[in-house]
DSSP file (Angstrom, degrees, kcal/mol; ACC not computed):
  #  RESIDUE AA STRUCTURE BP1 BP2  ACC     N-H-->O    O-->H-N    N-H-->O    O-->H-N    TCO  KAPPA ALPHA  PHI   PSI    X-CA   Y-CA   Z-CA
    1    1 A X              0   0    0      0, 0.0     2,-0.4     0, 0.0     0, 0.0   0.000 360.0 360.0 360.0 113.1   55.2  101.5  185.1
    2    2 A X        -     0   0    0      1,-0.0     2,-0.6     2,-0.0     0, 0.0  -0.605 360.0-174.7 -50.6 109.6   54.2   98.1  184.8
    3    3 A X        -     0   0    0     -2,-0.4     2,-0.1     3,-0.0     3,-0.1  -0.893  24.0-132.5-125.0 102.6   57.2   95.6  183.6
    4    4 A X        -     0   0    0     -2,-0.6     3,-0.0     1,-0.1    -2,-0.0  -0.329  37.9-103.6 -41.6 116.0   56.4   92.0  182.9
    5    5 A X        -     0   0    0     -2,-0.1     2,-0.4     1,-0.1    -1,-0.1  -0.120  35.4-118.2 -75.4 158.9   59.1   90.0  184.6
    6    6 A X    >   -     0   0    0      1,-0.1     3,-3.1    -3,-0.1     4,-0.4  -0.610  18.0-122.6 -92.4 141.7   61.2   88.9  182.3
    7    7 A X  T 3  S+     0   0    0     -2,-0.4    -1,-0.1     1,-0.3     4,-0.1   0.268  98.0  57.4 -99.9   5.3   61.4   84.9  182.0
    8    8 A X  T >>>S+     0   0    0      2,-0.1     4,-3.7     3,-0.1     3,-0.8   0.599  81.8  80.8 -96.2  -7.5   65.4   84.2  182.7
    9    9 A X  H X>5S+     0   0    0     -3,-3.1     4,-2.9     1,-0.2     3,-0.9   0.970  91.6  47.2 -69.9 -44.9   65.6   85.7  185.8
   10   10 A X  H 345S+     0   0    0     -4,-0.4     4,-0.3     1,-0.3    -1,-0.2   0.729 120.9  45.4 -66.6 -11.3   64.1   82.4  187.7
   11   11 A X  H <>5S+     0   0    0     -3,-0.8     4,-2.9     3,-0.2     3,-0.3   0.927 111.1  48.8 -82.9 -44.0   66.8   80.5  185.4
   12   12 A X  H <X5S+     0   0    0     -4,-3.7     4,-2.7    -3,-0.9     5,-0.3   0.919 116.9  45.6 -69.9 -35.6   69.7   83.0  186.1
   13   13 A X  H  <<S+     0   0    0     -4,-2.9    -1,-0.2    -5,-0.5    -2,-0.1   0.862 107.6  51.0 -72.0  -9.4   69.0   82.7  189.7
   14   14 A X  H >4 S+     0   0    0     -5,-0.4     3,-1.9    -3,-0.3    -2,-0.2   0.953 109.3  49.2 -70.0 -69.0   68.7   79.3  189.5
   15   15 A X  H 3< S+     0   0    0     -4,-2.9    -3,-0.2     1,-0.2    -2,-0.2   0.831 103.9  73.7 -33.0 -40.1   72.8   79.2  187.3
   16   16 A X  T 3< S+     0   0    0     -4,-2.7     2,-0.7     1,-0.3    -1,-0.2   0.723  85.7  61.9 -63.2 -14.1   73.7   81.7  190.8
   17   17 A X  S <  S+     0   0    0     -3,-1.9     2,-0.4    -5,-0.3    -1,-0.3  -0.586  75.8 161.2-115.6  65.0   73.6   78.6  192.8
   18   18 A X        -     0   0    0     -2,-0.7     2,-0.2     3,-0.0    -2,-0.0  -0.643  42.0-125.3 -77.9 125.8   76.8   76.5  191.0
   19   19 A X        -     0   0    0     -2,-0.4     2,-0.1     1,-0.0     3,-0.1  -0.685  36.1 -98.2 -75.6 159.3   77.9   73.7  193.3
   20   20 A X        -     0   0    0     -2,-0.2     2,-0.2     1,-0.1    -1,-0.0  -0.523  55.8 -89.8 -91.4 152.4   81.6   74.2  193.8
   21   21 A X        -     0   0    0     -2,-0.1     4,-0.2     1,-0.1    -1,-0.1  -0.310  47.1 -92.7 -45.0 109.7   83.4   71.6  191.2
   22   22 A X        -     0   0    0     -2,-0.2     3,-0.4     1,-0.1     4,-0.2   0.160  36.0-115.5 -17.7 160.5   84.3   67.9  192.4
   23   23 A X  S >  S+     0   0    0      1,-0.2     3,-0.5     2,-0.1     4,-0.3   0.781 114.5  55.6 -77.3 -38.5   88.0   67.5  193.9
   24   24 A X  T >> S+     0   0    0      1,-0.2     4,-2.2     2,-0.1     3,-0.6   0.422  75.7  83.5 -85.8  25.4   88.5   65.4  191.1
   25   25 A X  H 3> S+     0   0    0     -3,-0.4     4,-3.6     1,-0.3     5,-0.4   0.957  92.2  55.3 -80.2 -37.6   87.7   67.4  187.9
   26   26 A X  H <> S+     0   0    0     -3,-0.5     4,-1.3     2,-0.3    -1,-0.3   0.792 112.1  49.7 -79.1 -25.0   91.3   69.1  187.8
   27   27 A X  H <> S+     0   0    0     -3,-0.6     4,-1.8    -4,-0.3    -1,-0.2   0.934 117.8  43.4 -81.3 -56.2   92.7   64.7  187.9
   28   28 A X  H  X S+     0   0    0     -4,-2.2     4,-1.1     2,-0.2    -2,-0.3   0.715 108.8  50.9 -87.1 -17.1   90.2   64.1  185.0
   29   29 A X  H  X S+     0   0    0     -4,-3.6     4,-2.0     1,-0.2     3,-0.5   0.927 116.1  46.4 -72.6 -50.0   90.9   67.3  182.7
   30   30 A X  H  X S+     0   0    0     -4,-1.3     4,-2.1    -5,-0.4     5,-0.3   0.895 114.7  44.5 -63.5 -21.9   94.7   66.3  182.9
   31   31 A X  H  X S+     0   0    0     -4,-1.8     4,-3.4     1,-0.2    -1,-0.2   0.954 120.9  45.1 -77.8 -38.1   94.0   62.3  182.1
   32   32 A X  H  X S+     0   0    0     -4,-1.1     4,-3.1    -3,-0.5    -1,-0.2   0.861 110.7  48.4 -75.4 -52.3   91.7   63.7  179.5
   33   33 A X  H  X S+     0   0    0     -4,-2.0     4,-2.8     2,-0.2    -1,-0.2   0.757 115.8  45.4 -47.6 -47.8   94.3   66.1  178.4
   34   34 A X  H  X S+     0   0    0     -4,-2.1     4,-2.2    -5,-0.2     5,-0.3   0.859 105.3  63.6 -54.8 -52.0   96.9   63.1  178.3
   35   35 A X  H  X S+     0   0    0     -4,-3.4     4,-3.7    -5,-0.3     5,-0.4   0.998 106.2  42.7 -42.0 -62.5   94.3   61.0  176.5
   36   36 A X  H  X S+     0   0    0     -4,-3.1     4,-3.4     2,-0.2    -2,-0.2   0.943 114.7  48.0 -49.6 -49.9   94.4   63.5  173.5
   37   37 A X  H >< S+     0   0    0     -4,-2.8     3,-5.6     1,-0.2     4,-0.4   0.788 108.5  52.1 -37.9 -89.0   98.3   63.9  173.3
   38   38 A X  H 3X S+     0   0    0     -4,-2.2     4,-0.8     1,-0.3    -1,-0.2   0.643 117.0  43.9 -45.1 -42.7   98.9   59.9  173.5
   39   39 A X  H >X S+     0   0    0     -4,-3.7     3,-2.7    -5,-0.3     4,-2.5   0.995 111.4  54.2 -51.8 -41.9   96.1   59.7  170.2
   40   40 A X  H << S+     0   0    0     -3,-5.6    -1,-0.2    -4,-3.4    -2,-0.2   0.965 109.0  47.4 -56.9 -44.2   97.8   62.7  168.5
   41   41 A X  H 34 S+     0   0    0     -4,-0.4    -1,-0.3     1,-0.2    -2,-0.2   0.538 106.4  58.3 -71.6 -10.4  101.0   60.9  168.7
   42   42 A X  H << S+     0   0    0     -3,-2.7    -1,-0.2    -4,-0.8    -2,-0.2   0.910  84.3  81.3 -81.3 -47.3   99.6   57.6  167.4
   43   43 A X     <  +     0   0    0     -4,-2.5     2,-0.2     1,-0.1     0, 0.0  -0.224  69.8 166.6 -71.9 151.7   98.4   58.9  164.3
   44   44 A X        +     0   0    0      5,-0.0     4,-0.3     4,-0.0     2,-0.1  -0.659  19.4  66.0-130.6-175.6  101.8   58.9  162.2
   45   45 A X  S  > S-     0   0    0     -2,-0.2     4,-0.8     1,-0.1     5,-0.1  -0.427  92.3 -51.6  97.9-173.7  102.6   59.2  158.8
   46   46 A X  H  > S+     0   0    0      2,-0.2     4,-3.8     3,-0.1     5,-0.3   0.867 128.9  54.6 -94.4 -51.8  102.6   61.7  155.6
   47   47 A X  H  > S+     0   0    0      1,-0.3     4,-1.4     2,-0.2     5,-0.3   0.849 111.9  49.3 -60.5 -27.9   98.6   62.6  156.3
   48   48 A X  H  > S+     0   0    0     -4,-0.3     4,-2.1     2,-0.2    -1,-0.3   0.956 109.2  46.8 -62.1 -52.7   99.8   63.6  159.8
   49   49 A X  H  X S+     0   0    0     -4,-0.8     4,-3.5     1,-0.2     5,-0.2   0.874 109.3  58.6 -52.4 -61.4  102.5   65.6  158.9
   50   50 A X  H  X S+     0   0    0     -4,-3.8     4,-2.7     2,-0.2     3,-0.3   0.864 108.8  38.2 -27.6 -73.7  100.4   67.0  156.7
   51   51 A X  H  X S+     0   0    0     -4,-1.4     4,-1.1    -5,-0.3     5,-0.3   0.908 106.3  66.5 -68.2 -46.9   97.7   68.2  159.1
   52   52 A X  H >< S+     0   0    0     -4,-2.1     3,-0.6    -5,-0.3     4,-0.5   0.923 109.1  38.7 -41.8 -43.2  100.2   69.2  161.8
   53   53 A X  H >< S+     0   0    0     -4,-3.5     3,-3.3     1,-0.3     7,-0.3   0.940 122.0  48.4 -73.9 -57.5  101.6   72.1  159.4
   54   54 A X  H 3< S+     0   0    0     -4,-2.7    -1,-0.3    -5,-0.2    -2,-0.2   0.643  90.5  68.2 -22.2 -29.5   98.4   72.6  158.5
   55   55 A X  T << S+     0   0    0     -4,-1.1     2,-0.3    -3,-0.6    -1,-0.2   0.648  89.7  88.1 -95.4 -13.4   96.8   72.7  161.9
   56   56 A X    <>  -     0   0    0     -3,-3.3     4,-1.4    -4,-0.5     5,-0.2  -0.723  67.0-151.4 -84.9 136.9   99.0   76.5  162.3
   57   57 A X  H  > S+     0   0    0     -2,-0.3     4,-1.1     2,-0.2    -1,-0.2   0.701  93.0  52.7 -81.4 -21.3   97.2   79.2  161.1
   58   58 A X  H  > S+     0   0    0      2,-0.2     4,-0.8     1,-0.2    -1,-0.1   0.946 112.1  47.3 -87.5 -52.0  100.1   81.4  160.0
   59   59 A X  H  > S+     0   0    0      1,-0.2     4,-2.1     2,-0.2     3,-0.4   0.796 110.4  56.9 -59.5 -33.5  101.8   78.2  157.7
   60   60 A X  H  X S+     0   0    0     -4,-1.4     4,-1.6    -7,-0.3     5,-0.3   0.883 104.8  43.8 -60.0 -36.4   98.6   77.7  156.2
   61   61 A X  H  X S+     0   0    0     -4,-1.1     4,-1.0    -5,-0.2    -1,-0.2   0.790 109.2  60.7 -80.3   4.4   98.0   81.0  154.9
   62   62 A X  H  X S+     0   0    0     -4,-0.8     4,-1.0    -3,-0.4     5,-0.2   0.808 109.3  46.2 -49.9 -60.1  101.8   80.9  153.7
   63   63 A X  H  X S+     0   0    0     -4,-2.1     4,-1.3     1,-0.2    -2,-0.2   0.834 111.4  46.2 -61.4 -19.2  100.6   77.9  151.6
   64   64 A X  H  X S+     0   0    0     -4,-1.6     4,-0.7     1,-0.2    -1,-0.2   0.807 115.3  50.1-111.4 -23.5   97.4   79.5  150.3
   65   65 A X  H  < S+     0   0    0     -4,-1.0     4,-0.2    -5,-0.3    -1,-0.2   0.616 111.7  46.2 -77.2  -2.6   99.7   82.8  149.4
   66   66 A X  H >X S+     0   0    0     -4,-1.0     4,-1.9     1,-0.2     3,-1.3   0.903 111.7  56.6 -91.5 -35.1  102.5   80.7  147.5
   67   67 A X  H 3< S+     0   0    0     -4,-1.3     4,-0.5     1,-0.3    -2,-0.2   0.506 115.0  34.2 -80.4 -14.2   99.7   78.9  145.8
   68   68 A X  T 3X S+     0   0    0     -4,-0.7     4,-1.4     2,-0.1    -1,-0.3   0.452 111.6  55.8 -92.5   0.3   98.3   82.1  144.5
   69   69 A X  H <> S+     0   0    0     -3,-1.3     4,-0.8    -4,-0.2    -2,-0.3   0.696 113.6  48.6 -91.9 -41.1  101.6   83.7  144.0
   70   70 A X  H  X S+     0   0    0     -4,-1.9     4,-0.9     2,-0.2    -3,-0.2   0.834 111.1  54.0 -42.1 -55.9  102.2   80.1  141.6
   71   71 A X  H >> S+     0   0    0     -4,-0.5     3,-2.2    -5,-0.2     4,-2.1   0.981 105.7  42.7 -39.2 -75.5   99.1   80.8  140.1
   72   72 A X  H 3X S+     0   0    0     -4,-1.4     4,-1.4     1,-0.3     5,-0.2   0.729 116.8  55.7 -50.8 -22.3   99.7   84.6  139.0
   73   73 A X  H 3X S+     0   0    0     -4,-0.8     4,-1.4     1,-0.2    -1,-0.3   0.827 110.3  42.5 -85.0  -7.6  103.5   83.2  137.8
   74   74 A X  H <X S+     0   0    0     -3,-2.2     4,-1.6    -4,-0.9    -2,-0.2   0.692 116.9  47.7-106.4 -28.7  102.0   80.4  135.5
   75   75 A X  H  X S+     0   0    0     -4,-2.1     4,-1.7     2,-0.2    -2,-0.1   0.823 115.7  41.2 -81.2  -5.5   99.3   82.8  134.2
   76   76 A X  H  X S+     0   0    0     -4,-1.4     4,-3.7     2,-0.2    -2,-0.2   0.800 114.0  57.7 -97.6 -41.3  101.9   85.8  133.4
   77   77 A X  H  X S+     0   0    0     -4,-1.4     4,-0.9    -5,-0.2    -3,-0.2   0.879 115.6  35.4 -30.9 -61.3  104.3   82.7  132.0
   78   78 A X  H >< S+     0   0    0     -4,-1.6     3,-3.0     1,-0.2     5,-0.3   0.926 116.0  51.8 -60.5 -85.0  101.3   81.6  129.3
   79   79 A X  H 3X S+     0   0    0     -4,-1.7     4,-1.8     1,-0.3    -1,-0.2   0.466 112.3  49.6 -54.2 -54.1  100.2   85.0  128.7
   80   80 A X  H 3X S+     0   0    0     -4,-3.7     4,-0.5     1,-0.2    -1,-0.3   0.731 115.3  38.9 -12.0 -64.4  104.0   85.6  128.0
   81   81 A X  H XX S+     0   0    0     -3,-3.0     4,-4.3    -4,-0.9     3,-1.2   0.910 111.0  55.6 -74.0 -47.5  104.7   82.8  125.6
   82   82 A X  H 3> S+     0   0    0      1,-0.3     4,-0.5    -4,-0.2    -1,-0.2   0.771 108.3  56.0 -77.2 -15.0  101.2   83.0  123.6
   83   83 A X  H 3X S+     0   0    0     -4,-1.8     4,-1.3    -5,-0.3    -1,-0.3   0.730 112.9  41.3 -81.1 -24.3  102.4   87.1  123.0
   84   84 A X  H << S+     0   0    0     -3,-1.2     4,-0.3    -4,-0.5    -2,-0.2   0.746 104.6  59.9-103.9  -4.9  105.6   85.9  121.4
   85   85 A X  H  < S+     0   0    0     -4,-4.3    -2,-0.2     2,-0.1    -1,-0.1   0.563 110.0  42.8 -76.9   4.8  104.2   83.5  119.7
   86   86 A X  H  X S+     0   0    0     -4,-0.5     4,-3.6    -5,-0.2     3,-0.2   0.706 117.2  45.4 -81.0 -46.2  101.9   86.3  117.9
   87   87 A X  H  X S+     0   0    0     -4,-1.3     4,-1.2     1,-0.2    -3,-0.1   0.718 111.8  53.6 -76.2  -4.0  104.9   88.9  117.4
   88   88 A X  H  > S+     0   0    0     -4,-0.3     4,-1.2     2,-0.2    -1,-0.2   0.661 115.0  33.8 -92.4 -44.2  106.5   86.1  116.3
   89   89 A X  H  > S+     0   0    0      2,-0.2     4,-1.0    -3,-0.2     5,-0.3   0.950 119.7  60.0 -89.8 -65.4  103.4   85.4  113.6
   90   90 A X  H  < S+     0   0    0     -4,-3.6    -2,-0.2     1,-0.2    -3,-0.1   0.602 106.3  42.5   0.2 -65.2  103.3   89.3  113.5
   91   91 A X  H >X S+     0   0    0     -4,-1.2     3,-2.3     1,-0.2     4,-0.6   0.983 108.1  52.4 -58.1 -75.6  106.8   89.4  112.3
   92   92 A X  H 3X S+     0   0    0     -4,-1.2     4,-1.1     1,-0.3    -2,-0.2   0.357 115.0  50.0 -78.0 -18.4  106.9   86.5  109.5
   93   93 A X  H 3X S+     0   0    0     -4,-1.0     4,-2.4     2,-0.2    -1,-0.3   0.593 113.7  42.9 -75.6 -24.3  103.3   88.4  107.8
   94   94 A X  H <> S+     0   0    0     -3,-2.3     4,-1.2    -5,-0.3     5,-0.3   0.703 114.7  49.5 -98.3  -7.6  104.9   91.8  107.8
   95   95 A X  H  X S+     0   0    0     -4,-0.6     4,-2.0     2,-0.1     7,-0.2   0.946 114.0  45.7 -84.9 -30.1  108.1   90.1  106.5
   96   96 A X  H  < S+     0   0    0     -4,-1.1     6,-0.2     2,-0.2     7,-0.2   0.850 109.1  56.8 -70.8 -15.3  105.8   88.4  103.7
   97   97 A X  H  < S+     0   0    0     -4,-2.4    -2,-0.1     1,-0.2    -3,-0.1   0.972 114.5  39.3 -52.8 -60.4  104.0   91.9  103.0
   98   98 A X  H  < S+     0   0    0     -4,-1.2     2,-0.6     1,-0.2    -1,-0.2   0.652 119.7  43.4 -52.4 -40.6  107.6   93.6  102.2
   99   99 A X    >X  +     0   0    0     -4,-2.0     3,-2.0    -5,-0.3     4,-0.8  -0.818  53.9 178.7-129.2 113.2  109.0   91.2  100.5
  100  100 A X  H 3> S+     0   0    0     -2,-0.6     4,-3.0     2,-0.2     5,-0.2   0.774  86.6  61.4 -85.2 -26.5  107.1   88.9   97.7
  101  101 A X  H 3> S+     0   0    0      1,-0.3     4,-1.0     2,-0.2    -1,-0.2   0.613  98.9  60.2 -79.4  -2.8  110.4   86.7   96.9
  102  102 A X  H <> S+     0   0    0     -3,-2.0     4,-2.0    -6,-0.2    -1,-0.3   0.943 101.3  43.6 -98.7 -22.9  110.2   85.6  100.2
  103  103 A X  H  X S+     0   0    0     -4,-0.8     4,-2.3     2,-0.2    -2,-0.2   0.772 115.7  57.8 -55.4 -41.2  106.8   84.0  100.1
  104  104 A X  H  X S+     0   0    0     -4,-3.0     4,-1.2     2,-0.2    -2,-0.2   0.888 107.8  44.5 -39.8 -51.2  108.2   82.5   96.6
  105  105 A X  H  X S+     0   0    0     -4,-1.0     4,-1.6    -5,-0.2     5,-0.3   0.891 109.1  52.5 -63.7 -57.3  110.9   81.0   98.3
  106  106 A X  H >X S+     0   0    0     -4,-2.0     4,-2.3     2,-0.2     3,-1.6   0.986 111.3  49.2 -34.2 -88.7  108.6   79.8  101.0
  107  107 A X  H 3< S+     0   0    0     -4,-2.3     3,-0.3     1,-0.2    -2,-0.2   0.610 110.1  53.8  20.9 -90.4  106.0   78.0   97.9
  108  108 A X  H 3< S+     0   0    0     -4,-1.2    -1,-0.2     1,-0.3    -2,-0.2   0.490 113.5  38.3 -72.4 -34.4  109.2   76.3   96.4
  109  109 A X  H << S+     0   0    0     -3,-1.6     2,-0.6    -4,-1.6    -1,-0.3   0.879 122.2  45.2 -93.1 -38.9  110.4   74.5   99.8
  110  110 A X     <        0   0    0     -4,-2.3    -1,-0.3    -3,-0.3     0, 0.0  -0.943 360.0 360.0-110.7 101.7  106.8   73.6  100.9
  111  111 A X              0   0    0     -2,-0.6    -1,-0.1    -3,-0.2    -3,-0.1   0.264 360.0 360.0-100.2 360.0  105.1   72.3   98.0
């Protein structure tokens, strides 16, 4: 069986052959490492703060579950109030069905 060679192996053998790492890389990932802290620590401030809680995955999805847990309480709140202002409406029609003297009375104060 005839197999066309396939056109990474001269690259992968090429990759086999890593020169071993400078003596100094392990001096320059810590300076580098140092570098980031000493910025992180410049930026100050509310927008900082901010990002820092932010920057945890567990406290953000805290936040994005109180903010839909806020949501569901402000929409069950309306939906609340606009249902007792209807039995509310509800009421004051089945009290004018029943009673005609009271819609009279009503008239005579609101002219």
């Amino acid at each position: 069986m005839n197999s066309s060679p396939d056109p990474l192996d001269p690259l992968l053998d090429r990759w086999a052959d890593v020169p071993d790492p400078s003596p100094r890389l392990t001096s320059e990932v810590w300076r580098r490492i140092a570098e980031a802290e000493a910025t992180a620590h410049r930026r100050t401030g509310l927008r900082a703060g901010i990002e820092a809680w932010f920057s945890r995955p567990s406290l953000a999805a805290m936040f994005v579950a109180c903010c839909a847990l806020l949501g569901l309480f402000l929409a069950e709140w309306r939906v609340n109030q606009v249902q007792r202002e209807r039995s509310a409406q509800i009421a004051r029609s089945y009290l004018l069905l029943i009673d005609p003297l009271l819609k009279a009375n009503t008239v005579a104060h609101n002219p």
